[in-house]
N, C-alpha and C positions, 0 to 999 in steps of 0.2 A: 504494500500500500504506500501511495506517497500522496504526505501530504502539503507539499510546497508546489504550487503550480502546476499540478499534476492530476490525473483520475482520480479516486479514492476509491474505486472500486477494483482497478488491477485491469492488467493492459488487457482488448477485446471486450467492453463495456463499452457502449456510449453514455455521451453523458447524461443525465438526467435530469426528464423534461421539467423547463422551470413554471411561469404560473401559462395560461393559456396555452399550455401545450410547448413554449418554447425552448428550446436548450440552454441550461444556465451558462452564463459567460464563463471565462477564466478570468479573473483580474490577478498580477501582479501582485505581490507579497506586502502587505500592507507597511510603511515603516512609521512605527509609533513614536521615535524620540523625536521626545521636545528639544529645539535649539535652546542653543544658552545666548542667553542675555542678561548682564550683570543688575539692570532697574530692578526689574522683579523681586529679585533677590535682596537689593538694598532696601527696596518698600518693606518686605517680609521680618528682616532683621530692626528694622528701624520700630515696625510695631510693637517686637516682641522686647527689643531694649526699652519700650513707652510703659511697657506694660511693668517688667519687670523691676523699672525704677519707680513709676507713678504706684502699682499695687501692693496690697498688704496681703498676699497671697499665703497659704500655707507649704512650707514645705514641698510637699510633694507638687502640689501646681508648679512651681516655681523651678524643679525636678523639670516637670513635663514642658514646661517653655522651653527649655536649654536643650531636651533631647530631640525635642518634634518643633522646634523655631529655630535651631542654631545647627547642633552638630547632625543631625538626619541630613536637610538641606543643602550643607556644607558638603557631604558626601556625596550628595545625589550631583550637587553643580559639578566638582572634583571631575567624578567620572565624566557627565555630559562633555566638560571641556575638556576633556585630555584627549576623549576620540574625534570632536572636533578638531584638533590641534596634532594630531598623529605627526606633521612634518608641523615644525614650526613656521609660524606665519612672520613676514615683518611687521612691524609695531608703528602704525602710525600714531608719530609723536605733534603733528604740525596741529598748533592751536589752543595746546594742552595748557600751559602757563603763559599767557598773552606779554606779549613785550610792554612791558610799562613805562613812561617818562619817567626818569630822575624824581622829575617830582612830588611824582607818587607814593614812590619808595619810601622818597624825605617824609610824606606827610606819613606813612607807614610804621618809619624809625622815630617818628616823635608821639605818636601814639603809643608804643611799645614801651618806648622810654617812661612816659608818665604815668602809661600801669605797673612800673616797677617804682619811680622815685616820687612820687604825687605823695605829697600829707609826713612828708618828711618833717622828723622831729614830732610830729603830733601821735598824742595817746590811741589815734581813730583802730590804729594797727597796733594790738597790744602782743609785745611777748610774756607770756605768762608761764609757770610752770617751768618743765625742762628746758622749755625757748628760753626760758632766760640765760638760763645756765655757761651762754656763749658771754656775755654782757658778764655775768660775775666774776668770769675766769679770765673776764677782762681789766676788773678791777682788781683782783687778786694779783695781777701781771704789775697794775699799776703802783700799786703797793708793795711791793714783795715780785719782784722779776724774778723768773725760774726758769728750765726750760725741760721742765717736765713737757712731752708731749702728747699725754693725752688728759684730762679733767675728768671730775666728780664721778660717780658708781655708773654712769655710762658710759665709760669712757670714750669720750667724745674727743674729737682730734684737736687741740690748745691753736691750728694755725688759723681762723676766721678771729679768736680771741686776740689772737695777738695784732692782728690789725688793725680789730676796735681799738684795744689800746692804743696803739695811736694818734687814731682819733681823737680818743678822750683827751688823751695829754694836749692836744689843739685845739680841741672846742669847748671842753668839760659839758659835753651836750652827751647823756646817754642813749637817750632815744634814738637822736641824729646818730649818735655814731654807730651803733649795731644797724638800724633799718638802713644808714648809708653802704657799709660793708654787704650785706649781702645784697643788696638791689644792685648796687655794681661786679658783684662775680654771678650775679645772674643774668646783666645783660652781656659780659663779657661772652656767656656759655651761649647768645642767641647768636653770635656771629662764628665763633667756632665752630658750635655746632652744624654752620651750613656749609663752612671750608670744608669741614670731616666728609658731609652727607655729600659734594663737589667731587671728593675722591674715588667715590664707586659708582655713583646716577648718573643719570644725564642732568643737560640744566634742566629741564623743566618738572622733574621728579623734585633736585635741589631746592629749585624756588621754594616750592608750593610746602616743604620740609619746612625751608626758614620762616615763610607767614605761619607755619604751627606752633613755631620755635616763638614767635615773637607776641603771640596771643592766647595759645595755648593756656588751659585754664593752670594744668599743673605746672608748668614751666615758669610763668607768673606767679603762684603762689611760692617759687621756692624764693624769691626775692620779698618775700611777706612773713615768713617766718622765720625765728632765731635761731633754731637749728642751723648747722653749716652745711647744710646740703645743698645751696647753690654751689659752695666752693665742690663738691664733688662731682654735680653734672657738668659743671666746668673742667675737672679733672679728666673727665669721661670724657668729653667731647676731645680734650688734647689728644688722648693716649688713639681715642681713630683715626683723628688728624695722621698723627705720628704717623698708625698704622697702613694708612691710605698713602701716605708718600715713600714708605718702605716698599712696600707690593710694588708700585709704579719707580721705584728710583732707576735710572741710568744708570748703566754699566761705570764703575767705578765710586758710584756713590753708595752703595750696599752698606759697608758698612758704616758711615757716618749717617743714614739713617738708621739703620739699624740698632746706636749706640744713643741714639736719642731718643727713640722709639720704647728704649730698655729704663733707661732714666724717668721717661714719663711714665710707665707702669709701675715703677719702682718705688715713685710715690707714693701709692695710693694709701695705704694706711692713715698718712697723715691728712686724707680728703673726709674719707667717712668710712665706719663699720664693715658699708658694704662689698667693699672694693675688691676682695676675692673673687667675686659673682664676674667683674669686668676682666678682670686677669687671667682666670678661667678659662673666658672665651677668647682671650687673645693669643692666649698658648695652646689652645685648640686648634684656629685658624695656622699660629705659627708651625705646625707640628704637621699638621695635611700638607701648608705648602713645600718646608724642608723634606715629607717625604715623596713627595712630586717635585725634588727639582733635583739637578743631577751631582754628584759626590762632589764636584769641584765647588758649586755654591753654598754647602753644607756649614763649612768654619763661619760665614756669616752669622750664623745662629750664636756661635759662641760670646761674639761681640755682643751680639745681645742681651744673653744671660748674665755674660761681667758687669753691663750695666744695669742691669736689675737688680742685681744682687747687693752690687755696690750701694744702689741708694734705698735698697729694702734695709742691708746692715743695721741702721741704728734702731730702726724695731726689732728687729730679730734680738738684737742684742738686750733689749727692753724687756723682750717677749721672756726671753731664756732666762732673765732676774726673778719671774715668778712676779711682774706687777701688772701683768694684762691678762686679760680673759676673764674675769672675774663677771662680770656682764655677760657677756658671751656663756658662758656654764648658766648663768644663772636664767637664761630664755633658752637655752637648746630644747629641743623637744627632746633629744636621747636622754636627758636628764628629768623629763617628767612626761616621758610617751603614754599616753594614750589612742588606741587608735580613732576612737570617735572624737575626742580631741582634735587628734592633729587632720580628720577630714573638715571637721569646722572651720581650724584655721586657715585651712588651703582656699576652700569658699570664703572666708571671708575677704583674704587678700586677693581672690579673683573676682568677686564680685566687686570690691573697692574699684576695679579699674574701670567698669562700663554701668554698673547700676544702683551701687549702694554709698549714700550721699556722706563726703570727702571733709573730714572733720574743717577745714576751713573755709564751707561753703555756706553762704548766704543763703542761696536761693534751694529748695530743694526739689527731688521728683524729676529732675532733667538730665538724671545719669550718675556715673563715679568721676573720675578724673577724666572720664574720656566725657564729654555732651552725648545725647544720645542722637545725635548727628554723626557726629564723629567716628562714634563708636557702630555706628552701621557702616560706615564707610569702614573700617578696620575689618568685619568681617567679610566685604567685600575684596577687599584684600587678601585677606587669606584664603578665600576660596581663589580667587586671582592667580597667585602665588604654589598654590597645592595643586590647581589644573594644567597649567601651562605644563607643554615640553619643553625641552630643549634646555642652555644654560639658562641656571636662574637661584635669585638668592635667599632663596625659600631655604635650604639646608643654614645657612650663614644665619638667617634670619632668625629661625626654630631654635638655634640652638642658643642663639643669644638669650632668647628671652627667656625660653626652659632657664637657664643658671640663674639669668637676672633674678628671677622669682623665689629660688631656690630659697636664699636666705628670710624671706618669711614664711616660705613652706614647713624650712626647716625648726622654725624655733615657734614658739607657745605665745600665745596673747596677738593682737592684732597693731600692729605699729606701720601703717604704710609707707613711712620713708625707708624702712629696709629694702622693699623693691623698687627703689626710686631708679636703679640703672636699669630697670626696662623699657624707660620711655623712650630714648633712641629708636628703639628697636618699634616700639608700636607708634610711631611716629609712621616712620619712612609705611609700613604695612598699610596703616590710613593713607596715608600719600599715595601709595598704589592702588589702592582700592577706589580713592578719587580719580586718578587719572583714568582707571575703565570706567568709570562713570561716563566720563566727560568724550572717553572715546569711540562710546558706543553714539554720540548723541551726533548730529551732521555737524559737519567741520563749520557752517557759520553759527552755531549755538555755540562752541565750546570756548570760545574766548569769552561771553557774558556768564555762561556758568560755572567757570572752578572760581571766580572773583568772589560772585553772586556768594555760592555758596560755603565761601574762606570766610566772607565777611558774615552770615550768618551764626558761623560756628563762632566768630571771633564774641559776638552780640551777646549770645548766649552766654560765655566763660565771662565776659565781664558783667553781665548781671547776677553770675553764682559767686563772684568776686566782691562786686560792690554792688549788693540788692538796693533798690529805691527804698528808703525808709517811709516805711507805711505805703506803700504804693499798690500793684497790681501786681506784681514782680517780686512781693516781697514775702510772700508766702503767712504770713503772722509768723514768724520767725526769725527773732534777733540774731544778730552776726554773737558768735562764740565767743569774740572779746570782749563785751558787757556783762560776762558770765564773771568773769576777773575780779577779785576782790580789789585785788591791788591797784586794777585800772580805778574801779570808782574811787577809791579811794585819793590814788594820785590826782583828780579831776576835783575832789575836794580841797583839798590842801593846796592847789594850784596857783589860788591868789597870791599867798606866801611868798611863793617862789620866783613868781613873775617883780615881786619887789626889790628881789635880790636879797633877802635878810634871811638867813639861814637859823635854822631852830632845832629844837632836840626832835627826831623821829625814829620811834622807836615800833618799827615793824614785825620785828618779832616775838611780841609778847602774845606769842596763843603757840599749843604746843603742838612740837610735832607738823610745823609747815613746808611744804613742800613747794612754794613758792614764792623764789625770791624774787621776784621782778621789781614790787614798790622798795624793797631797799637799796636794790639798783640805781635804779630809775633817778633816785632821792639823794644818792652819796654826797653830788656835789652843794647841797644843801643842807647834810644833816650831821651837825654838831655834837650829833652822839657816835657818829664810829668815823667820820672824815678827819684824820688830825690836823689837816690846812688848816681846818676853821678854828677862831678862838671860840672858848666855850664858855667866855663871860658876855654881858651886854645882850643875850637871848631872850625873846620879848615874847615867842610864843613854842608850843609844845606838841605833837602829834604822834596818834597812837590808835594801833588798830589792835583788838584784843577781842575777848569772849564778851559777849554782850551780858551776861548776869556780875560781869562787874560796874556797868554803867553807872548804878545805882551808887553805890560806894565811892568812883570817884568822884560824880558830882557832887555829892556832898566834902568830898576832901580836897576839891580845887573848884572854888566855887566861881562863875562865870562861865565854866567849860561849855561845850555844845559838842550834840553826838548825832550821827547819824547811821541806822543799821545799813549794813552790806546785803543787797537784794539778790538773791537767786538769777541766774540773766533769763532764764525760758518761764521760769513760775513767777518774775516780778513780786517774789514775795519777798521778805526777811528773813536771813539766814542767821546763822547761828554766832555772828560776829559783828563787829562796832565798831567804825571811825572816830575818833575824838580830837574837838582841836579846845589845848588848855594856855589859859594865859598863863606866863611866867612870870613872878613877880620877886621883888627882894625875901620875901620871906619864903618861896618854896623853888627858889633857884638850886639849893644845895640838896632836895632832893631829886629834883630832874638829872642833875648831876652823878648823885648817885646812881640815878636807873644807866643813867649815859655809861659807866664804865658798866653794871653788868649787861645792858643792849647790847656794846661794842663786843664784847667777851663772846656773848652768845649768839652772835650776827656769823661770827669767823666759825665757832665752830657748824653751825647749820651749811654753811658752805662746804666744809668739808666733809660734812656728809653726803 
């Protein structure tokens, strides 16, 4: 019997008559695939990322969007495009990132600029908690020079610190000086990062990289907070850089990049925590090329390793004292494995990236660090990426980001700047995924829409950045810095300060704080732990403490005035007190007194 185009009853049959008596046809072999066309698919992903950030789904829905909205999909396009694609096709590029005026650019680079340096010096952008932590070990520097290289029970890398310091010792402005530091090695990391991304793309892949680089909600937010993780995406983008002009160097230059290449890796400890994840993949990459290239190019590698090694030394030598790791042990998961644990953590740190709203976001419901724009274009990308034949940097890609991730896979509790060196990587993947967008559509749409829709994505990430207050945009949901005790507080005490008359403040008097920001913030006004200042002639007093002692001091410093510390999302009263107390001749010599045990107990909460 055949049944392809053929009898079905076996040769010497005829066929069989169809309706009035006549002979059914033969038609041809039906062919049921659907072509591929990447819309579809970005409309498909885009609902299920609306879905998955806007709803309060259970579990298991939430399950079923990802395996029958994402990775089924994913699969099914995969194959469509790859037998499509059986020879590789040329890639038309013409149209893809429209040539712009200079002046564009300009008006581009000054928008850029002033989402990273706008409100400079102002409380609007509070570091609070471990952010501050960069700002203490700046005043620690200023006080007491060391050159310890890493700070406090995270050990966090001392080089973004010792830059504030600088600052400080020139403006005695602390606000200015930390938001100044990192809004400038973050936008430093917008321009590298498109030289790096220049090394492997074409330009029009490049471009469309740098307007993510420059708008990008998370790449922005690393110039917003105290942490030193701009200074590490800046690290990152060097060491591709590096790496991008090693692969292409001319014959004789091998190893002079190659020894620069090693230098800049060699760093990384002193950028951020994460830096193994990026070293990782670059001794991966270097490791395939040295054994695809022939014995006589082979010694270059070693130039490289000498200078790795050379400028990893002085942590190793750190490491091998027995004064690092101690944070590290203390988040591993091998040290508190659970398996339903560590699937929680892996979800949470993969949802942080496309659905689950980004501890520094205003607005909520529009995605993780990716927009849920953006973040459909990324999965169009990697279906993009996993279908194509022929060369492609889907292997380079995967495996970047797998390590990148690694380190909050690996460890317990949820902290998303661990995988902060995967944004490179899911960067350029969205960029790909836009560019099929834009190349499926006729070549005179494609210059209005990757503009169209960069500047969308931009709109978006600056409304989850800086929400309209009270607005439409604003969700009834305060920015996470009014949650801050120590910002209200600094906002009160503020008149003070602006007179130039320095006074006793005394921030630490509640126990067990974990937040030093307001005694930061305060040093170069506060007579009770800065020894510049003299500590006679003081006219007034400030103190933030437990609020069931209110009672007690007003009656013992009579004139004082208090105000509670509010909850930021409950707008209620917390469980703490602001107070500003007049100083007067008769209780100047107890202020005084609190002044030497403040300062005593200021130092040691630092070093904790």
């Amino acid at each position: 019997m055949v049944f392809n185009n053929g009898p079905i009853l076996g040769k010497g049959h005829p066929p069989l008559p169809g309706p009035q008596g006549n002979p059914v046809k033969k038609f041809p072999q039906a062919n049921l695939q659907i072509p591929y066309h990447p819309w579809p698919y970005f409309l498909l992903f885009l609902a299920v990322n609306l879905l998955l950030s806007a709803g309060s789904f259970p579990l298991s829905v939430r399950l079923f969007l990802v395996l029958f909205g994402l990775a089924l999909p994913l699969a099914l396009g995969a194959i469509t495009l790859r037998e499509e694609t059986k020879v590789a096709a040329p890639r038309d590029e013409e149209g893809i990132f429209p040539a712009f005026p200079w002046p564009l650019w300009s008006l581009a680079a000054i928008a850029a600029l002033a989402l990273r340096f706008h409100g400079l010096g102002s409380p609007d952008w509070w570091q609070g908690g471990d952010e501050a932590l960069t700002g203490t070990g700046a005043l620690s520097l200023l006080r007491h020079w060391n050159w310890e290289p890493f700070e406090a029970f995270p050990q966090m890398p001392t080089t973004v610190s010792r830059i504030c310091c600088g600052l400080l010792f020139l403006t005695h402005n602390p606000l200015l000086s930390l938001q100044f530091t990192n809004a400038l090695l973050a936008a430093l990391a917008v321009l590298l990062g498109w030289r790096a991304c220049a090394q492997f793309f074409p330009k029009p892949l490049s471009l469309t990289v740098l307007f993510l680089l420059m708008f990008h909600f998370w790449a922005v937010g690393t110039a917003r907070t105290g942490y030193p993780i701009a200074l590490f995406l800046l690290w990152e983008m060097a060491v591709f850089y590096a790496l991008g002009k090693f692969l292409s160097a001319e014959a004789g230059l091998e190893k002079r990049r190659a020894f620069l290449l090693g230098l800049a890796a060699g760093l990384g400890p002193y950028a951020w925590i994460s830096w193994p994840a990026v070293v990782s993949f670059l001794l991966l990459v270097l490791a395939v090329k040295a054994w695809n290239s022939p014995a006589s190019q082979r010694p270059v590698y070693g130039v490289f390793l000498l200078a790795f090694f050379a400028a990893l030394s002085p942590f190793l030598l750190y490491a091998a004292q027995g004064r690092y790791g101690g944070h590290i042990r203390a988040v591993a998961s091998w040290n508190h494995f659970s398996p339903g644990g560590q699937f929680q953590a892996a979800g949470s740190y993969f949802s942080a990236l496309f659905w689950k709203d980004p501890p520094i976001c205003g607005l909520h419901s529009l995605g993780g660090f990716f927009n849920v724009l953006l973040g459909a274009c990324f999965w169009v990308g990697v279906l993009e990426l996993s279908g194509r034949r022929g060369k492609s940097p889907a292997p380079a890609l995967g495996a970047g980001m797998v390590l990148a991730l690694m380190p909050g896979f690996l460890s317990v509790g949820f902290e998303p700047l661990r995988v902060m060196a995967c944004l490179p990587f899911l960067l350029v993947v969205a960029a790909w995924g836009l560019q099929a967008l834009a190349r499926a559509l006729p070549k005179g749409g494609r210059a209005a829409f990757v503009p169209v829709f960069l500047l969308a994505c931009a709109g978006v990430d600056a409304l989850r950045l800086c929400p309209l207050p009270g607005g439409l945009f604003s969700g009834g949901r305060q920015a996470p810095a009014a949650q801050w005790e120590g910002q209200q507080a600094y906002e009160w005490f503020r008149p003070y300060f602006s007179q130039q008359k320095p006074g006793f403040i005394f921030s630490d008097m509640i126990p067990d704080t974990g937040d030093p920001s307001l005694a930061y913030t305060t040093y170069f006004w506060n007579a009770a732990w800065n020894p510049g200042l003299p500590a006679s002639g003081i006219q007034w007093a400030a103190v933030l403490t437990e609020s069931h002692y209110a009672p007690f001091l007003s009656r013992r410093f009579p004139g004082s005035r208090w105000r509670p510390m509010v909850l930021g999302e409950a707008g209620k009263a917390g469980g703490r007190i602001a107070g500003l107390l007049p100083v007067t001749a008769e209780n100047a010599g107890v202020f005084r007194q609190w002044a030497d045990w403040n300062g005593a107990l200021e130092e040691i909460n630092l070093r904790i």
